[in-house]
C-alpha positions in Angstrom: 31.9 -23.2 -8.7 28.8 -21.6 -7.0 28.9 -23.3 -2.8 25.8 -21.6 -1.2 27.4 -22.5 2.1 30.4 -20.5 1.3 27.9 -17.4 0.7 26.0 -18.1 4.1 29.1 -18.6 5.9 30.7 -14.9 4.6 27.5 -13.3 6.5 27.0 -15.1 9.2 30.3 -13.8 10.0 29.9 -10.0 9.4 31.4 -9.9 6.1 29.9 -8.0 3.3 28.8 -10.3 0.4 30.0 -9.0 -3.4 28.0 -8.5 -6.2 29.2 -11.8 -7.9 27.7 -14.1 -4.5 24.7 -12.0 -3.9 23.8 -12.7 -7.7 24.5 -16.2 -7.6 23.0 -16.8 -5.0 19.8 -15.2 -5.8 20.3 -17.3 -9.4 20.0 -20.1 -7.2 17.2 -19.4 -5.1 15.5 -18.8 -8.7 16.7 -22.0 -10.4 15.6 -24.4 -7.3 19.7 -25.0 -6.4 19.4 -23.3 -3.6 17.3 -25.0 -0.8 14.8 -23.6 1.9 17.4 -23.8 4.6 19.7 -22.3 2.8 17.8 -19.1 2.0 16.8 -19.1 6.2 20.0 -19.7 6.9 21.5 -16.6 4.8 18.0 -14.3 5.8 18.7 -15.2 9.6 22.7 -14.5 9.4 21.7 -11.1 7.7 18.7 -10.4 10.3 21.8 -10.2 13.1 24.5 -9.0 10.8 22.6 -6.7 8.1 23.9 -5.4 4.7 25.4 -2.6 3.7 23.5 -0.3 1.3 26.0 -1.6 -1.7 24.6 -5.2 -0.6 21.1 -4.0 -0.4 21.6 -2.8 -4.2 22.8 -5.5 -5.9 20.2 -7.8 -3.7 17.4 -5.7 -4.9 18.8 -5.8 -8.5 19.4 -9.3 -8.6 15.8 -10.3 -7.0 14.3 -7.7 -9.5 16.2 -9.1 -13.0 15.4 -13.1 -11.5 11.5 -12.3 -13.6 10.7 -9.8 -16.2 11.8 -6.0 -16.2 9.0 -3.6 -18.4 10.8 -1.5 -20.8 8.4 1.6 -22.0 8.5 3.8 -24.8 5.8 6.7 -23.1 6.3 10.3 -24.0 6.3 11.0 -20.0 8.2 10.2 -17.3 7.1 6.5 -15.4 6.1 7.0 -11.7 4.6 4.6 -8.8 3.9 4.7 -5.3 4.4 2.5 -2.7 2.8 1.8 0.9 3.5 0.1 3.9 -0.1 -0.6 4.3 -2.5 0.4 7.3 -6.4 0.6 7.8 -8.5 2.6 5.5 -5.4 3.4 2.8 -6.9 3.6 -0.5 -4.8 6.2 -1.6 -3.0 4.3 -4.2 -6.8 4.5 -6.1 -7.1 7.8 -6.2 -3.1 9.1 -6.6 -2.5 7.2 -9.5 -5.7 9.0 -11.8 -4.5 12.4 -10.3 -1.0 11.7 -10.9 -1.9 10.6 -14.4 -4.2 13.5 -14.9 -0.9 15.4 -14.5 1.4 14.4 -17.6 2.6 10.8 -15.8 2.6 7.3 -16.7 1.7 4.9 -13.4 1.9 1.1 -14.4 1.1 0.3 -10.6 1.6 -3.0 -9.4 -0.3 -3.9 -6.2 -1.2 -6.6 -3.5 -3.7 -8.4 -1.4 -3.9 -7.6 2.2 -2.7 -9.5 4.9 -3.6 -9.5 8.7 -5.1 -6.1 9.5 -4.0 -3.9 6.4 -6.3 -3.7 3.4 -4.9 -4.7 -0.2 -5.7 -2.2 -2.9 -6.1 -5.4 -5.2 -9.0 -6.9 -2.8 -10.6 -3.6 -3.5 -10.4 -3.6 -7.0 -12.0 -7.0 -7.0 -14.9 -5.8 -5.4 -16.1 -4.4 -8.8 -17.5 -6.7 -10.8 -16.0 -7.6 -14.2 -12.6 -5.6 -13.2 -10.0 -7.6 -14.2 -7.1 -7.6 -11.5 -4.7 -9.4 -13.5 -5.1 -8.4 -17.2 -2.8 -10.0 -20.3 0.3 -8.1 -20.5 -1.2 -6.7 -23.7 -4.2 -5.0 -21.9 -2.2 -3.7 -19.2 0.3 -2.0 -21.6 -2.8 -0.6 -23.4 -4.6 0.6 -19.9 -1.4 2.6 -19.4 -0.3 4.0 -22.4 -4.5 5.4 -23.5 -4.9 6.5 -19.6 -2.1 6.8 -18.1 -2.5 4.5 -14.5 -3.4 0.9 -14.7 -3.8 -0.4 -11.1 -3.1 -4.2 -11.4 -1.7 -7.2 -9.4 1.1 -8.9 -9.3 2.3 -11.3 -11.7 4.4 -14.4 -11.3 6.8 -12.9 -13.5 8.2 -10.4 -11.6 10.6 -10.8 -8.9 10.0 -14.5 -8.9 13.0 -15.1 -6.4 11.8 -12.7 -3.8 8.6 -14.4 -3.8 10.3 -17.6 -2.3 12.4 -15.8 -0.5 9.7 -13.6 1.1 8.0 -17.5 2.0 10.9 -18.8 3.5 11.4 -15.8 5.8 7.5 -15.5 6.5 8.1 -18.7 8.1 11.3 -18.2 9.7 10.9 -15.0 12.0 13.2 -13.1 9.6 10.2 -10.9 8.0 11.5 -7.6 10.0 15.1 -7.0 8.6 15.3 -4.1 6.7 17.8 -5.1 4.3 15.3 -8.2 3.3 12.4 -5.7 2.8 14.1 -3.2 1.3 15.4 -5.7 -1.3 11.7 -7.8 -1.3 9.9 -4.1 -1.8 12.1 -2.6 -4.4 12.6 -5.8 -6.5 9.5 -5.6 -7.5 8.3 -2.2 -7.8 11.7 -1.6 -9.6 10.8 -4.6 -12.3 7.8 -1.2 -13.9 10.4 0.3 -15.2 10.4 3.0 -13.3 11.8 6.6 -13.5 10.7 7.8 -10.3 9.1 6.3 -7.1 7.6 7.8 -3.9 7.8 5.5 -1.0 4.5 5.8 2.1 6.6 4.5 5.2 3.8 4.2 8.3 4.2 4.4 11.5 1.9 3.6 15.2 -0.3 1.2 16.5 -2.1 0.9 12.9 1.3 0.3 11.1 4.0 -2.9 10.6 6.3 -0.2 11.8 4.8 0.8 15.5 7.9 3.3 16.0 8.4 6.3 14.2 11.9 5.8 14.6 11.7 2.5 13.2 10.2 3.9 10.5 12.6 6.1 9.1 15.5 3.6 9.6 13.6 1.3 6.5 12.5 4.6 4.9 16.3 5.7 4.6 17.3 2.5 3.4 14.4 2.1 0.6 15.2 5.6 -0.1 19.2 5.4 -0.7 19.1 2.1 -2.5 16.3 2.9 -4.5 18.4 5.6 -5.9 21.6 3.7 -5.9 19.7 1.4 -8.7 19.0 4.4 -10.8 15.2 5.6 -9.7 14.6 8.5 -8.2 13.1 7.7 -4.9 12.2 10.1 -1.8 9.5 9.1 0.8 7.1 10.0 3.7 6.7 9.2 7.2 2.8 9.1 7.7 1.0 8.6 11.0 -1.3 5.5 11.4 -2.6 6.0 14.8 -6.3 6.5 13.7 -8.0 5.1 10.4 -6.8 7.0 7.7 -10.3 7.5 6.0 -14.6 7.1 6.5 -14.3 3.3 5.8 -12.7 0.3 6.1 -13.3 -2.7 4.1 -13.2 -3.4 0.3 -16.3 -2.3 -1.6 -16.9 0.0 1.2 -13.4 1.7 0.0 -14.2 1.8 -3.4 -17.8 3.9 -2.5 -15.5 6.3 -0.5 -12.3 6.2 -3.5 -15.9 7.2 -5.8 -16.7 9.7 -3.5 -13.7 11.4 -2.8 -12.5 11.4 -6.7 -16.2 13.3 -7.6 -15.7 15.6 -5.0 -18.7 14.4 -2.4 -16.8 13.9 0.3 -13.1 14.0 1.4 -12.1 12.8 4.2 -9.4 15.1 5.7 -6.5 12.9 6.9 -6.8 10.3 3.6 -7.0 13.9 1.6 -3.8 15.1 2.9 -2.0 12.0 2.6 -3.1 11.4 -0.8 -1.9 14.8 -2.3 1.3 15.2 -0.1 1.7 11.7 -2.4 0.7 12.6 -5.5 2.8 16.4 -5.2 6.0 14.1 -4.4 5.6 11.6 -7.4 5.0 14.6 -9.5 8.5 16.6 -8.3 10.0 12.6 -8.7 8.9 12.4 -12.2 10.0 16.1 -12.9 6.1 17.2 -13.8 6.9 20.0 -11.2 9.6 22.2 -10.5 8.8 21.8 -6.4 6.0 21.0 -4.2 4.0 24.0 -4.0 3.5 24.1 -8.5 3.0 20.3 -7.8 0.3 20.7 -5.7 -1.1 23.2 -7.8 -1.4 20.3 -10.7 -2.6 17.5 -8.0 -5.8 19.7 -7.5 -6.2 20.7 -10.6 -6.6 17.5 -11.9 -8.6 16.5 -8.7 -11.1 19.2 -8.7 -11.5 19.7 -12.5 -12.7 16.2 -12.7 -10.1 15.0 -14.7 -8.6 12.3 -12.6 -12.0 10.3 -11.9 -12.7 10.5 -15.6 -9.2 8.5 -15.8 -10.3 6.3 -12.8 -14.0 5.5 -14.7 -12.3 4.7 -17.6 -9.4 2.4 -16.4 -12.9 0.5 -14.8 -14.0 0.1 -18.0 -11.1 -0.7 -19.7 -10.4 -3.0 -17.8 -13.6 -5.3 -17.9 -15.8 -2.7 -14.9 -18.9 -1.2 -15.8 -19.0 2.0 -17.8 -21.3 3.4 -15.2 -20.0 2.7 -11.9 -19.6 6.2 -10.6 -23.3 7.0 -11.6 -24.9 3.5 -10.9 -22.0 2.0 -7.9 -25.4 0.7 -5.7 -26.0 -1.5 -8.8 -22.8 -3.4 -8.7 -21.0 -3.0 -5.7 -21.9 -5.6 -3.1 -23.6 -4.7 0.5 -24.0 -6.6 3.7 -27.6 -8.0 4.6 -26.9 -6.3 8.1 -25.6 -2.7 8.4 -25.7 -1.3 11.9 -24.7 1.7 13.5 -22.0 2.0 16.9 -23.2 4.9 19.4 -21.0 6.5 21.4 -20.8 5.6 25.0 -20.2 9.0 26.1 -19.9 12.5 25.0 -16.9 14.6 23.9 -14.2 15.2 21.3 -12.9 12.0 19.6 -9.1 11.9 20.8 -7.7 8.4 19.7 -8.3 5.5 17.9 -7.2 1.6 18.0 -6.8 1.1 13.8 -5.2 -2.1 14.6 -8.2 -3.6 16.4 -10.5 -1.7 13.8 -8.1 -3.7 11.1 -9.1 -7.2 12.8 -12.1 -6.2 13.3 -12.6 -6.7 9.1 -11.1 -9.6 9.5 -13.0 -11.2 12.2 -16.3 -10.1 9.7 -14.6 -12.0 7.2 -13.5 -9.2 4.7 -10.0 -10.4 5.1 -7.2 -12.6 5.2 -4.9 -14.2 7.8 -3.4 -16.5 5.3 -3.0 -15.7 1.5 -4.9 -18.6 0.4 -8.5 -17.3 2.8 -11.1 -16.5 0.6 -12.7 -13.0 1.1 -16.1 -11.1 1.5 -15.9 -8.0 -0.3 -19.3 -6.6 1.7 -18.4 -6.3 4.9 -16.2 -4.0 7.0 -17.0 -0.3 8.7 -17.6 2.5 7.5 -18.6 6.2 8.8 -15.7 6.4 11.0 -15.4 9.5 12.2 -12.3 11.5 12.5 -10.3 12.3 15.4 -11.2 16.0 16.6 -14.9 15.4 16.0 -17.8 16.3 18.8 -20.3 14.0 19.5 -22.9 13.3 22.2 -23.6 10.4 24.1 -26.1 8.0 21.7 -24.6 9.6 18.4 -23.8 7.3 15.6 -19.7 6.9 15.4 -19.6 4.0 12.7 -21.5 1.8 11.1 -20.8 -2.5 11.2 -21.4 -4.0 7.7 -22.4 -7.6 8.3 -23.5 -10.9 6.7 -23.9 -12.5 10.6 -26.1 -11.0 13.2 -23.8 -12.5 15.6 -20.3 -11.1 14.0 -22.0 -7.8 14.4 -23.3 -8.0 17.6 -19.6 -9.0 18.9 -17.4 -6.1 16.6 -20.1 -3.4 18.0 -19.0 -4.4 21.3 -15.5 -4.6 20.6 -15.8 -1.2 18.9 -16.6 1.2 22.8 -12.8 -0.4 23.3 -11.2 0.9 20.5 -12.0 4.5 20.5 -11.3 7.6 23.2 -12.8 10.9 24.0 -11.7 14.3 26.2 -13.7 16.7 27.3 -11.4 19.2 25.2 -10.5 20.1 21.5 -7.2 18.3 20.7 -6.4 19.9 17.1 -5.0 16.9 15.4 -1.8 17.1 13.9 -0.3 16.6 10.0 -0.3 13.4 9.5 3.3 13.8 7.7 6.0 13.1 10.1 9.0 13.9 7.9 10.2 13.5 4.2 12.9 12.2 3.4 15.1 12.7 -0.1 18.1 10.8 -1.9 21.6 12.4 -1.3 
């Protein structure tokens, strides 16, 4: 006979759980046996105590076979990526056409923002028609024809974690790594996966502020990902500066449209996005190393290939057919757009991306709780990499607004979020460190 208690009571007193209570357990949480207090009381035992990676596996496994698990039958291997979040990272949008592009198959499963990080599924709303949650039917066909389908989530996957991820939200136990490890990789690991590529973030923009921090959870994605059977390796990426031009949802799609045609790139979200797509590539065996795998991420980049895949996954799934040459026709703009000028002159040196996050927020392009509605018009864009001159007066970004007096008060803000020095600081790669399964 299944006693929760008896499961709680194992880790609250530093012993490691077995496969048979973990699954029951998580059966439990899933079925309605097991009460709120019981799932805090087990998250905030294994907040102090932790989990061994074994227990992190069979967690994972358990939360990930509680909802549906997609089986495919693709002549190429199945890839996704997955990001920590920060401010201005729409890479997911344009890495999953190149990746395609390439040979893969990237059934990607996405969320909303919360607090200051964008949610690629916010910007995919803010194309008319697109439909973010297509039948199971359309999605499978989106993947198989294209290659990438960039969807949200649906109730059936990983139901379990989804309570367990409220109880916790609720409970101060968000930050244990065995509980976002598990809550991560249960439901990227109900695709189907062969292969995953993790984007762990780190600094004043990030969840994780500390680098070291960082590559703790990166580790343990990393090794239990690969315990379940998916070929998982990952990268520590700086978030101390706005990883792209804009920030804010149709503002991002303009610069994925952009950067997928070849108009502009900016450099930081470039690097970030190929380092990505080279990794899923070597994950999904497409490439023998990095170096041939970047090769075929530009390729498909610069031939054109990957926003013909991007245009037609719009279309396909319920966008216009003409977005790329027509996007002022359907994507929506603020009434007020207004530029920021620099206080002073010199090399841009630092950033606030948290503040610059908020800053969205406060213009009401999004969410502090999952049930606020958003405005997909609004946010910043023209943000100006570190390492860039300006002169006192010059334009550094420009305030999209539906309220003269939210504009007025995030163009304040804005002098206090941004640094200059009177010399050249070279900026460095924005890749920390990658990390690989043993």
């Amino acid at each position: 006979m299944f006693i929760p208690q008896e499961v709680i009571l194992a880790k609250r007193d530093g012993k490691e759980l077995s496969s048979s209570q973990i699954q029951q357990f998580v059966d439990g949480i899933t079925s309605g046996d097991v009460t709120d207090a019981q799932i805090s009381a087990l998250a905030m035992a294994t907040f102090f105590n932790g989990m061994t990676i074994p227990e992190r596996t069979n967690l994972t496994l358990a939360m990930r076979d509680s909802g549906s698990v997609m089986q495919w039958d693709l002549p190429g291997p199945v890839v996704d990526k997955h990001s920590t979040g920060g401010v201005g990272d729409m890479a997911s949008l344009m890495l999953g056409p190149i990746v395609a592009a390439c040979g893969a198959y990237v059934p990607m499963i996405t969320g909303r923002g919360l607090g200051h990080t964008g949610g690629t599924l916010d910007k995919l709303e803010s194309i008319p028609g697109y439909q973010a949650k297509p039948s199971n039917e359309l999605f499978r066909k989106c993947v198989k024809e294209l290659g990438v389908s960039i969807i949200g989530q649906t109730d059936q996957l990983a139901p379990a974690d989804k309570r367990f991820y409220a109880v916790r939200d609720t409970t101060a136990t968000v930050e244990s790594v065995p509980l976002i490890t598990a809550s991560i990789l249960s439901k990227k690991l109900s695709e189907g996966l062969d292969g995953l590529v993790m984007d762990v973030k780190y600094g004043q923009g990030a969840f994780m502020k500390d680098a070291d921090q960082a590559e703790v959870l990166a580790k343990s994605i990393v090794q239990v990902a690969n315990s379940a059977g998916v070929k998982t390796s990952a990268l520590l990426t700086d978030m101390n500066a706005p990883l792209a031009y804009s920030a804010g949802n149709a503002l991002e799609i303009m610069e994925t449209l952009d950067y997928l045609s070849g108009t502009i790139r900016h450099p930081g979200l470039h690097e970030v996005t190929m380092e990505l797509s080279a990794a899923m590539l070597v994950n999904a065996g497409l490439a023998k190393d990095l170096t041939e795998a970047h090769q075929k991420a530009n390729h498909a980049l610069d031939s054109g290939k990957a926003a013909e895949i991007f245009a037609n996954m719009v279309t396909l799934l319920g966008g216009p057919a003409d977005l790329f040459e027509n996007r002022d026709l359907y994507l929506p703009k603020a009434k007020i757009v207004q530029p920021v000028l620099a206080a002073e002159s010199g090399y841009i040196s630092h950033y606030k991306p948290y503040e610059i996050g908020m800053a969205v927020v406060t213009l009401g392009g999004g969410r502090l709780k999952a049930s606020d509605e958003i405005d997909h018009s609004v946010g910043i864009s023209s943000l100006l990499p570190v390492g860039t001159p300006v002169q006192k007066g010059d334009p550094i970004a420009m305030i999209h607004a539906n309220s003269s007096d939210l504009c007025v008060h995030v163009s304040e803000k804005f002098k206090h979020w941004i640094s200059f020095d009177d010399k050249l600081m070279v900026p460095d790669s924005l890749i920390l460190k990658r990390i690989y399964g043993e």
